[in-house]
C-alpha positions in Angstrom: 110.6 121.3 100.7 110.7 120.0 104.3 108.1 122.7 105.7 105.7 121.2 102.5 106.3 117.0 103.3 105.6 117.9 107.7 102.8 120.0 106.7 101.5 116.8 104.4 102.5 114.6 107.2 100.5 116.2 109.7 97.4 116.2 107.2 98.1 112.1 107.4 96.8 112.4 110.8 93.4 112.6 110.7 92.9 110.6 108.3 94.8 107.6 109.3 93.0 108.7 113.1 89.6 108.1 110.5 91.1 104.7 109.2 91.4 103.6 112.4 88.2 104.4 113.7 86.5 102.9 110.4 88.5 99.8 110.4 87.2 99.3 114.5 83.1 100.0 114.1 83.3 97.9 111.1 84.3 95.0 113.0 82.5 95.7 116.2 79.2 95.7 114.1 79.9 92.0 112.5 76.8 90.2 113.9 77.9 87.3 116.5 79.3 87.0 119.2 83.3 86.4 118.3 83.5 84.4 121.4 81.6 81.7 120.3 82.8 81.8 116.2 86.2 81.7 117.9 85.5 78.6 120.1 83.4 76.6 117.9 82.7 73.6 120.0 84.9 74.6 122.8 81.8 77.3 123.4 81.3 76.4 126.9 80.0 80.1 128.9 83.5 79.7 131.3 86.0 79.6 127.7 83.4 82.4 126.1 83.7 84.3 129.3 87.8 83.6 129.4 88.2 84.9 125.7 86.1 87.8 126.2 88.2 88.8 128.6 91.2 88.0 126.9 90.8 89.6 123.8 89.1 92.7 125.8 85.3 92.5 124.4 84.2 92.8 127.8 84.8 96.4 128.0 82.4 99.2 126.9 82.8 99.7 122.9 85.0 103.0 123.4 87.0 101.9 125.9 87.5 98.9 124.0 89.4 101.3 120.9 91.3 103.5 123.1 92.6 100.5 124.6 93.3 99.4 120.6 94.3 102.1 119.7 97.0 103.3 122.4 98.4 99.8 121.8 99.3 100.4 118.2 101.0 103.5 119.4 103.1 102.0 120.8 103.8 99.3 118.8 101.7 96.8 120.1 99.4 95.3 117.8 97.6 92.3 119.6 98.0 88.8 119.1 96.9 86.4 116.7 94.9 83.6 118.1 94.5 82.0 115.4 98.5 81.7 114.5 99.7 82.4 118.4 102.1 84.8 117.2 101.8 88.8 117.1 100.2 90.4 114.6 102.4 92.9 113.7 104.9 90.2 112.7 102.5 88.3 110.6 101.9 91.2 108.8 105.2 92.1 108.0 105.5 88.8 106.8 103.3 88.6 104.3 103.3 92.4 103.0 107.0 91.4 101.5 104.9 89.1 99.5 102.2 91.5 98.8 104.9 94.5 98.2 106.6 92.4 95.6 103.4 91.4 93.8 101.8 94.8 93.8 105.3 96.6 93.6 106.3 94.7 90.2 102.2 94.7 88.9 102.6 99.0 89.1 106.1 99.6 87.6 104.5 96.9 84.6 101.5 99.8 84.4 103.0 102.5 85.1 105.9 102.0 82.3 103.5 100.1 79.8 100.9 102.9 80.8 102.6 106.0 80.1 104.5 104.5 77.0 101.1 103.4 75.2 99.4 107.2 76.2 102.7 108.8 74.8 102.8 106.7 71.6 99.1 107.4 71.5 99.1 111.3 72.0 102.2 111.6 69.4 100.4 109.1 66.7 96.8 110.8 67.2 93.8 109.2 64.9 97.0 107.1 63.6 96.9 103.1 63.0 98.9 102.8 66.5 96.3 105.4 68.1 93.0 103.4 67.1 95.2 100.3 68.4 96.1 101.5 71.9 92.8 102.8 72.6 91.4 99.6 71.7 93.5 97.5 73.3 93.0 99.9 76.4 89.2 99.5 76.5 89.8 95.8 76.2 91.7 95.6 79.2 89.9 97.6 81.6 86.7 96.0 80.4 88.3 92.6 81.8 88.1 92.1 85.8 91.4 90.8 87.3 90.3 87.9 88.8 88.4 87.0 85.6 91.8 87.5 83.3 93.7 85.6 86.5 91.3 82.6 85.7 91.7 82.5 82.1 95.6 83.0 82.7 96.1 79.7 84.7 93.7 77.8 82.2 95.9 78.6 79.0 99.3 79.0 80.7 99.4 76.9 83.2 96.7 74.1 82.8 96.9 74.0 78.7 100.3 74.9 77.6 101.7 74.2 80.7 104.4 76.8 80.3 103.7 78.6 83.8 102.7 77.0 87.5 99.6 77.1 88.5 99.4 79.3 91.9 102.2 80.0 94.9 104.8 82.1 95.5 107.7 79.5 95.1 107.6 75.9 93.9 106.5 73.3 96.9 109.7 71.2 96.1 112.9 72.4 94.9 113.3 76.1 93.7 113.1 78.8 95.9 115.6 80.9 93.8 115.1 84.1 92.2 114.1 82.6 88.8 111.5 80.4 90.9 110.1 83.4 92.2 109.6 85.1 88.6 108.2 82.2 87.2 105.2 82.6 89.1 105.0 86.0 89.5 104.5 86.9 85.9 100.7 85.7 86.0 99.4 87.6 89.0 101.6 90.6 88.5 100.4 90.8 84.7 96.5 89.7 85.7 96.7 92.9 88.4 98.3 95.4 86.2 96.5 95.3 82.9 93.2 97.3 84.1 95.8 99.7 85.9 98.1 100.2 82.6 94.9 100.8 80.5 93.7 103.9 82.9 97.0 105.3 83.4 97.6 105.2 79.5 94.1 107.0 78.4 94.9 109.7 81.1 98.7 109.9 79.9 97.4 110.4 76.7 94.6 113.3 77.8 97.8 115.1 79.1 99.9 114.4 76.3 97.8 115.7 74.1 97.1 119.0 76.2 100.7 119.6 76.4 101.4 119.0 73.1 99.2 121.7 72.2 101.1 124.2 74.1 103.5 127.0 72.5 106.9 125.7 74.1 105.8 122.3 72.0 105.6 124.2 69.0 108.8 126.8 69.6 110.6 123.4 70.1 110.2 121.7 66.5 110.2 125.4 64.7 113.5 125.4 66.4 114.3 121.8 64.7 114.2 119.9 68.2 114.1 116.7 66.8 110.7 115.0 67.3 111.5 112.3 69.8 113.5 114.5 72.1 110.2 117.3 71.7 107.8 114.2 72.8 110.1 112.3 75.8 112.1 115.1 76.9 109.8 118.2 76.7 106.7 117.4 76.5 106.4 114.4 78.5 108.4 115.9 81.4 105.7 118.4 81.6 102.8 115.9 81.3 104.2 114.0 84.3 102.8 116.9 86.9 98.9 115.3 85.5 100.1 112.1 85.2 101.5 111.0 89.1 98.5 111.4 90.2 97.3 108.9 88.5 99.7 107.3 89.2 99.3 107.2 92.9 95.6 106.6 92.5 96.5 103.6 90.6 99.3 102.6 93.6 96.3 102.1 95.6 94.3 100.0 93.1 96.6 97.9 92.9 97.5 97.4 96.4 93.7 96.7 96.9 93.6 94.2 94.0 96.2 92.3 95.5 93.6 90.8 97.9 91.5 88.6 95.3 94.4 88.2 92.5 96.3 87.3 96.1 93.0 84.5 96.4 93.5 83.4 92.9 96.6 83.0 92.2 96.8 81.4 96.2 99.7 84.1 96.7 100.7 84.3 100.1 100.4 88.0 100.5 98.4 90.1 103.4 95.1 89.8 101.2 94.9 86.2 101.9 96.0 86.4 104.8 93.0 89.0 106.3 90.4 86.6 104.0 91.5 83.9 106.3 91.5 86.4 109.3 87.8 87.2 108.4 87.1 83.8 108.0 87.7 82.5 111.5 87.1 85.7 113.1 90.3 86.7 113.7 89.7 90.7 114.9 93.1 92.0 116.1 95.0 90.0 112.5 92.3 91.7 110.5 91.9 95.1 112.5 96.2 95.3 112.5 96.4 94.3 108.6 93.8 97.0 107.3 95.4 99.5 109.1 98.8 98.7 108.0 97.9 98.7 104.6 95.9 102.2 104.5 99.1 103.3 106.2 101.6 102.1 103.6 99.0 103.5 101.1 98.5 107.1 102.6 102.6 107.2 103.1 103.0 105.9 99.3 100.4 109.3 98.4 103.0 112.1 100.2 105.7 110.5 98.2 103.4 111.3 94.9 103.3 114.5 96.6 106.1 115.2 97.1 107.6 114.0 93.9 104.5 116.4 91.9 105.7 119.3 94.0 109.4 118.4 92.5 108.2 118.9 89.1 105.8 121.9 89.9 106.8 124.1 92.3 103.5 126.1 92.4 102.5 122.9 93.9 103.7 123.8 97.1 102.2 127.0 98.0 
């Protein structure tokens, strides 16, 4: 097990090396001088010149990401100029938002997910079936930010039952109830397209394994039917189904950034919107890659678990 999670941590080289590399040309190629969207009125050619050399855009455009790029080695993410603090801090400060917001929105798919594919595989052509797979069509026909809209109109603006956007209440609260009460619209709006995909694929595999001949040895032994669904059978669906399931991690880790706008959540996708929107580079350039670096660690822990459940995996 410890030769097969190196050997997956060395493949996470080259691609984060890639992320990097994207993340960089993307910004370099933004039309405009950064200088002058940075200093607005204060565009005089002495500050341009200053903050060019400042943030290092003086320097040839590969020079310019080894420089980067040997500074994140070692630790050293740039500076915000926008907030005056470092970057790296500012990021870890709002990914515990994010984390919580996308961490709750994919335990609500994946357990809702696999439950309704389950329920759907064992109850095939059934009344609960025909009602899953409509309910799941529904939902991933619906975009997030859309159902986030809708959401705050009926709960919040109508009914009044829920608050309308934040993290924590702007007076008062702050508590751990406080924080549920307005995570359960975001985390629900940002799960439901996730659930729905994760149940019609649970269900393809259910239904393949349930088709198999230890299925059937089971209940001619009289293995009572739920044990023969969620012990046997699901157990070996769930070598198809965390896949999925890590695909879906990084859905919903991207979703997070316009649910994030919506729901005015203050989580790293707001944050690099604002980055973006005063030009920010180093804030939005040290976010990104933070993010596709949580998300490529998160996919060798799905690894790693699928190679726990198949060994063949591993070879």
């Amino acid at each position: 097990m410890g030769g097969y999670i190196l050997k997956r941590l060395v493949s996470a080289i080259p691609v984060l090396f890639g992320i990097t590399v994207i993340v960089f040309l993307i910004m370099a190629m933004i039309p405009g001088d950064p200088a002058l969207a940075i200093l607005g009125s204060y565009a005089t050619p002495e500050n341009v010149e200053k903050l060019n050399r400042d943030l290092g855009l003086d320097q040839p455009l590969v020079a310019r990401y080894f420089i980067w790029l040997g500074n994140m080695l070692t630790g050293d993410f740039g500076r915000s100029f926008s907030l005056n603090r470092p970057v790296i801090d500012e990021v870890l400060d709002r990914f515990s938002a994010t984390l919580i917001l996308a961490g709750t929105s994919f335990v609500l798919c994946a357990i809702f997910g696999i439950a309704a594919g389950v329920v759907s595989a064992a109850r095939q052509y059934g009344f609960a079936d025909k009602a899953i797979t409509f309910a799941v069509l529904l939902g991933i026909s619906i975009p997030s930010f859309f159902l986030g809209m809708m959401m705050i109109l009926l709960f919040a603006v109508r009914w009044k039952m829920l608050p309308v956007s934040g993290m924590y209440a702007i007076y008062g609260g702050g508590d751990l109830p406080d924080l549920l009460n307005h995570l359960i619209m975001p985390a629900i709006a940002l799960a439901v397209v996730a659930t729905g995909v994760v149940a019609r694929l649970s269900r393809s595999a259910m239904l393949e394994v349930l088709r198999q001949d230890f299925v059937r040895t089971a209940r001619a032994k009289g293995v009572r039917e739920g044990r023969v669904i969620w012990g046997h059978a699901l157990r070996a669906a769930m070598v198809s189904i965390i896949p999925v399931l890590g695909v879906q991690a990084g859905f919903v880790l991207s979703g997070a950034v316009y649910i994030e706008m919506v729901f005015q959540w203050p989580g790293v996708g707001r944050m690099l919107v604002d980055a973006i929107l005063k030009r920010d580079i180093l804030l939005v350039q040290g976010g990104v890659v933070f993010v596709a670096a949580c998300y490529v660690m998160f996919n060798i822990a799905v690894d790693v678990a699928q190679s726990l459940l198949d060994p063949r995996i591993k070879t």
